[in-house]
Backbone bond lengths (Angstrom), bond angles and torsions (degrees), N, CA, C in turn:
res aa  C-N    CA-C-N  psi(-1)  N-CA   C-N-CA  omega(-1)  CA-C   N-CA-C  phi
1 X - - - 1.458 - - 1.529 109.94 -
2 X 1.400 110.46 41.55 1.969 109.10 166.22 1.056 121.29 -71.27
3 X 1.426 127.50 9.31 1.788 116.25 -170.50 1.409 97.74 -155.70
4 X 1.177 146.64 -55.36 0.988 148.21 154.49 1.673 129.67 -21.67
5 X 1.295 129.92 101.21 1.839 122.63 -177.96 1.610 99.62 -64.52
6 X 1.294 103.02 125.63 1.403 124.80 161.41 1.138 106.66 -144.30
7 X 1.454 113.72 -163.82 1.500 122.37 178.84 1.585 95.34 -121.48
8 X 1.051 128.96 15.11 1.593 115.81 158.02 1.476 129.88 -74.96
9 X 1.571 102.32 -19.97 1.445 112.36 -167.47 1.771 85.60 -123.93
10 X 1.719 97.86 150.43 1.531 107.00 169.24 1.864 109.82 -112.29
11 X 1.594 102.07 -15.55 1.392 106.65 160.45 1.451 113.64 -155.77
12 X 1.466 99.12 152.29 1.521 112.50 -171.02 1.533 109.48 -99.98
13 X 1.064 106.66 142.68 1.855 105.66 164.21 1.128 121.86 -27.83
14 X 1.743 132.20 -39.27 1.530 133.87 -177.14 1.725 111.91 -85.83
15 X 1.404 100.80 -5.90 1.606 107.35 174.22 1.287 100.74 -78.65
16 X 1.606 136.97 -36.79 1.672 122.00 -153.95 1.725 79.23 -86.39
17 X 1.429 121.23 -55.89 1.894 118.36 171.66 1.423 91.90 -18.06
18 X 1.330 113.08 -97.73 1.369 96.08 -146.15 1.513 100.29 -69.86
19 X 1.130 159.01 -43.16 1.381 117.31 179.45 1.440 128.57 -55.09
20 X 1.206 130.21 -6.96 1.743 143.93 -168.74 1.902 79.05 -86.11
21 X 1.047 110.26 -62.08 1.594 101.96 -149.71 2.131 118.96 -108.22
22 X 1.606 76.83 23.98 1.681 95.52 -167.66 1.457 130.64 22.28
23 X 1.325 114.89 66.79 1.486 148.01 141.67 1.365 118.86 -37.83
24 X 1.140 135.92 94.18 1.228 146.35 158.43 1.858 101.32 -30.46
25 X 1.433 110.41 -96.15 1.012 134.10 -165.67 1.638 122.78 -86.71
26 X 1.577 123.18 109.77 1.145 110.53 -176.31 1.765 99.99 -119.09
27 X 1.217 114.18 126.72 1.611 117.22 148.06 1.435 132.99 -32.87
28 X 0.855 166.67 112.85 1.475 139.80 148.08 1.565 127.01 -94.15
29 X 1.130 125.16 112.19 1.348 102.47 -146.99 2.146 76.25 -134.49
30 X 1.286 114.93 35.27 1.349 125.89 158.31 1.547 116.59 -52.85
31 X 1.727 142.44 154.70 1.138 130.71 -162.46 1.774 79.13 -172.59
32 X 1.358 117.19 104.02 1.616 129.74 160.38 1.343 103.13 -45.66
33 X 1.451 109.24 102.76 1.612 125.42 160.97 1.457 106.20 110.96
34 X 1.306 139.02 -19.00 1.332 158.82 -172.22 1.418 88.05 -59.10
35 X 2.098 96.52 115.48 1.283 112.90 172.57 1.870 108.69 -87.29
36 X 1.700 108.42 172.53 1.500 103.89 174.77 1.732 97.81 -82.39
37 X 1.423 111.80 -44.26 1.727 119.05 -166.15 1.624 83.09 -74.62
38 X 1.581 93.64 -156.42 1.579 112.27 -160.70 1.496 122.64 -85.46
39 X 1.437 120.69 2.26 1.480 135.84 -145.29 2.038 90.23 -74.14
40 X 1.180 92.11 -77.13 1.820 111.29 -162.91 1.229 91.78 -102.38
41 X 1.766 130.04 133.57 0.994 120.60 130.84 1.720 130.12 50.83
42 X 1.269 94.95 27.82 1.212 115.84 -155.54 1.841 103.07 -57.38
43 X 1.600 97.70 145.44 1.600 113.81 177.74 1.490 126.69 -43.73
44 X 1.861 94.33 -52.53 1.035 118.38 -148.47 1.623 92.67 -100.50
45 X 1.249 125.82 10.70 1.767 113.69 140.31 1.400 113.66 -111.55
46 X 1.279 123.52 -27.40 1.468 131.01 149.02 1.341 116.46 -15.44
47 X 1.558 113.42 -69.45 1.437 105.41 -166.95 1.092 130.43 -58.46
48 X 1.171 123.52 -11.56 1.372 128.77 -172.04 1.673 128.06 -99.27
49 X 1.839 95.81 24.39 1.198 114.76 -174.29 1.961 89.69 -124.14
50 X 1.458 110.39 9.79 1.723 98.08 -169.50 1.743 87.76 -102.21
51 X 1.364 83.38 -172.40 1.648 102.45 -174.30 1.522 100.88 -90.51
52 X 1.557 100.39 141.08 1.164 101.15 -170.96 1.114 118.38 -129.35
53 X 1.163 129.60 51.03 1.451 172.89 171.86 1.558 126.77 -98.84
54 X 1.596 107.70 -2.25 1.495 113.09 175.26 1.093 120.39 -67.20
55 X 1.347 127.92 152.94 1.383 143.07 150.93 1.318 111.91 -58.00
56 X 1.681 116.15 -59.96 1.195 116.81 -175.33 1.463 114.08 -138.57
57 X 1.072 107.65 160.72 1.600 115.64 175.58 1.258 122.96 -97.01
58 X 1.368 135.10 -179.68 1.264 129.32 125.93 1.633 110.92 -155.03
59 X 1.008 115.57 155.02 0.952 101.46 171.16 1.681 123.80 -138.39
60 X 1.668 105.16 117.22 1.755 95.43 -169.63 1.428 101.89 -103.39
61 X 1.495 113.30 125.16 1.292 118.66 -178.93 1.733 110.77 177.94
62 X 1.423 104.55 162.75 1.656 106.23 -157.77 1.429 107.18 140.82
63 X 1.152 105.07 -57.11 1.614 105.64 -160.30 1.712 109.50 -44.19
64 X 1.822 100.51 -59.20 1.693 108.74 -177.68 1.308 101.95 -46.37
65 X 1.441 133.91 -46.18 1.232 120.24 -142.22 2.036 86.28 -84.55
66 X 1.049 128.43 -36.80 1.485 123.06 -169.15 2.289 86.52 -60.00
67 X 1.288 111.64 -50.55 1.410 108.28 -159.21 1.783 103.27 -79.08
68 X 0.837 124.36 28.81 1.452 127.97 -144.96 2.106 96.30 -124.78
69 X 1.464 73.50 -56.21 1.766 95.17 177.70 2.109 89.00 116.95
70 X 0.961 143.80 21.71 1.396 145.28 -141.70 1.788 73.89 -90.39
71 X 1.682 97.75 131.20 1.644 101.36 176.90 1.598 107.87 -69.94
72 X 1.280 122.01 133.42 1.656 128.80 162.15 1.358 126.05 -25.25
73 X 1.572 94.09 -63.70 1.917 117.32 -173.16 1.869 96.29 63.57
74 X 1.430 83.48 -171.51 1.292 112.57 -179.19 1.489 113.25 -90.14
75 X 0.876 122.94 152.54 1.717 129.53 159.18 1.374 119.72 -44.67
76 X 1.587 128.07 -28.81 1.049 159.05 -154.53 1.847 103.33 -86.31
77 X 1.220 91.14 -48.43 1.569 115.73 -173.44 1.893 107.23 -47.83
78 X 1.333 119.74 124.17 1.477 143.53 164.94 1.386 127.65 -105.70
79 X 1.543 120.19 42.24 1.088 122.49 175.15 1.402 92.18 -179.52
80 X 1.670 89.96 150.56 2.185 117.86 178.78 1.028 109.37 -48.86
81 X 1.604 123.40 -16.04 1.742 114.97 -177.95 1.894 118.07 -38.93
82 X 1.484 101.11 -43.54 1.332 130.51 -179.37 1.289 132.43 -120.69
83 X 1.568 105.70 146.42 1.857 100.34 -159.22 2.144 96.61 -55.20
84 X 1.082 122.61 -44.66 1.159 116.11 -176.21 1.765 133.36 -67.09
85 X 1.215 85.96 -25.29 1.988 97.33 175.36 1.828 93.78 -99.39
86 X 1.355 126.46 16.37 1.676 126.88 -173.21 2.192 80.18 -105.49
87 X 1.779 97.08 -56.85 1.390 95.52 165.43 1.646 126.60 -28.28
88 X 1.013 116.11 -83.44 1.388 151.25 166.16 1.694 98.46 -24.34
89 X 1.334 122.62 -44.61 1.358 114.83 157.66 0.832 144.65 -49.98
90 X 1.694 114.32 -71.25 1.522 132.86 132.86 1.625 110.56 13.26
């Protein structure tokens, strides 16, 4: 639960960000289980519903898609089918 608001966590990874680099304003646009490829809720059609007006990004994610079964692919790969062409979206 690093990105996602719940009550399990009292701080997220993008909280020490912006306090390290004093950020006014942070997004969270985290989603519990949200794969990068196509499985859950996927990122990499997601993003293109955020604000796109950032300074900076980040993006923490991977884990679901390894626990998910989300196929690897190649490096090569250009499409969400795979955690690497889900990259390649991004």
């Amino acid at each position: 639960m690093t990105t996602e608001n719940n009550t399990l966590a009292t701080k997220r990874y993008f909280n020490y960000i912006q306090e390290d680099l004093h950020i006014k304003q942070v997004n969270n646009y985290g989603m519990n289980g949200s794969t990068v490829g196509n499985l859950f809720a996927p990122i990499s059609e997601r993003y293109t519903t955020m604000d796109n007006s950032a300074n900076l990004i980040t993006v923490f994610a991977g884990i679901n898609d390894y626990g998910k079964g989300q196929a690897l692919g190649m490096p090569s790969d250009t499409t969400n089918k795979t955690y690497y062409g889900a990259l390649d979206v991004l």
